[in-house]
Steps between C-alpha positions, in 0.01 A plus 500: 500500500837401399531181687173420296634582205826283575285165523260541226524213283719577189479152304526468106170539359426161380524343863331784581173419339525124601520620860292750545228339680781466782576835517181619559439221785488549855769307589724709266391832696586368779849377417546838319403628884782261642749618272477836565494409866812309477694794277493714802599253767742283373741467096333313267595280234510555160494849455149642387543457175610203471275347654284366159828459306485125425130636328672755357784344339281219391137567360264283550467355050886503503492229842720178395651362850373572851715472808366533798682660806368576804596825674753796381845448634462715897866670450656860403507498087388154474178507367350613148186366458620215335502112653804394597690804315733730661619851370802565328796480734318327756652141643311245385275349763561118563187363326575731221846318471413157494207613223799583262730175575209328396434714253884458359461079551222497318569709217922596529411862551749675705464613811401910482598745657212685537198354708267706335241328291289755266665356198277173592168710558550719161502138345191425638556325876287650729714522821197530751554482906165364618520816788628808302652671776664481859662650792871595551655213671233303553403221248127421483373820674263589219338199412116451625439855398346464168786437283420106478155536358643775249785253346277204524251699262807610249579081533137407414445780227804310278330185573175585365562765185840356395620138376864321519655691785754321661491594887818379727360474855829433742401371827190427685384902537557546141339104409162622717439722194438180266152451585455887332659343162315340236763198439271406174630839380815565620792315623606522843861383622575389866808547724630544859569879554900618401562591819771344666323312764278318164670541183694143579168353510424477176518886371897412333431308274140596376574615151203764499663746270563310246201285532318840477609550149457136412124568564509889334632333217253238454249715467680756259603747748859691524700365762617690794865633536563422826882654485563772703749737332 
């Protein structure tokens, strides 16, 4: 009962009652199933209850900026739920480095410290991995299990029931998404993926963040912060 109780979905209430439909589906039993499977045969990643924390530190009415990742970092203290976001203390991973350089060429901002990026979710930018969890040490092990249909849902839901979202899809996994996003709506930005086999393709030099708030601010809406203190 208490490896049950570890994966039942806890997931702020507004995404909650967008989603619903997909908890109750079959496919979502059965990933529960493979979850549970997976806790006693191998470490996971995130911890349980993390798992929904780019829901839960963005509701679904407070969405501004989506980035789309596309699995949970795979090693020891890496992994919080969050897209490209590392814990506290944690080394930033390379892609997670070469997001920030562009980050500080396109806007000046420093370099941080810290590769953790909640400040950007409480703002409103959903950090969402299309699979929301994975195996220790091996990248990719949970994907086919469920998780795509889940996120691709979350995707479409912000497509239909909300307007001028701007949605950053980095490299081709991330790009597949488009055909989920109302472009009439919402604006979507293209890039190679940061990571260091791509980013010199075209992701340096992109200018998303602050083209982000070029297109918040047209339409009245607060800019986001993107400094990491």
């Amino acid at each position: 009962m208490q490896e049950a109780k570890e994966v039942k979905p806890v997931i702020d209430e507004s995404w909650m009652q967008i989603l619903k439909d997909e908890f109750r589906a079959d496919y979502f039993s059965q990933l529960k199933a493979f979850l549970l499977d997976e806790k006693r045969k191998n470490i996971i990643y995130p911890p349980g209850s993390r798992i929904f924390a780019a829901f839960n530190h963005t509701p679904f009415y407070k969405v501004k900026v989506v980035i789309l990742g596309q699995d949970p970092y795979h090693g020891p203290g890496q992994a919080n739920g969050l897209c490209f976001s590392v814990n506290h203390g944690i080394r930033k991973p390379p892609s997670l480095v070469n997001i920030f350089k562009e980050l500080k060429n396109d806007l000046g901002i420093a370099i941080p410290v810290s590769g953790n990026l909640e400040p950007w979710a409480k703002q409103g930018v959903l950090l969402l991995n299309a699979t929301l969890t994975v195996r220790s040490g091996q990248p990719g092990s949970h994907q086919g299990q469920g998780w795509e249909r889940f996120s691709d849902a979350a995707i479409s839901a912000l497509s239909e029931h909300r307007d001028n979202i701007v949605f950053f899809l980095w490299g081709s996994h991330a790009q597949a998404k488009a055909s989920l996003i109302d472009d009439t709506k919402h604006y979507i930005l293209k890039a190679p993926h940061p990571s260091p086999l791509s980013a010199s393709r075209g992701f340096f030099g992109c200018s998303h963040f602050s083209l982000a708030n070029e297109m918040l601010s047209q339409r009245g809406l607060d800019e986001i912060n993107w400094r990491i203190e």
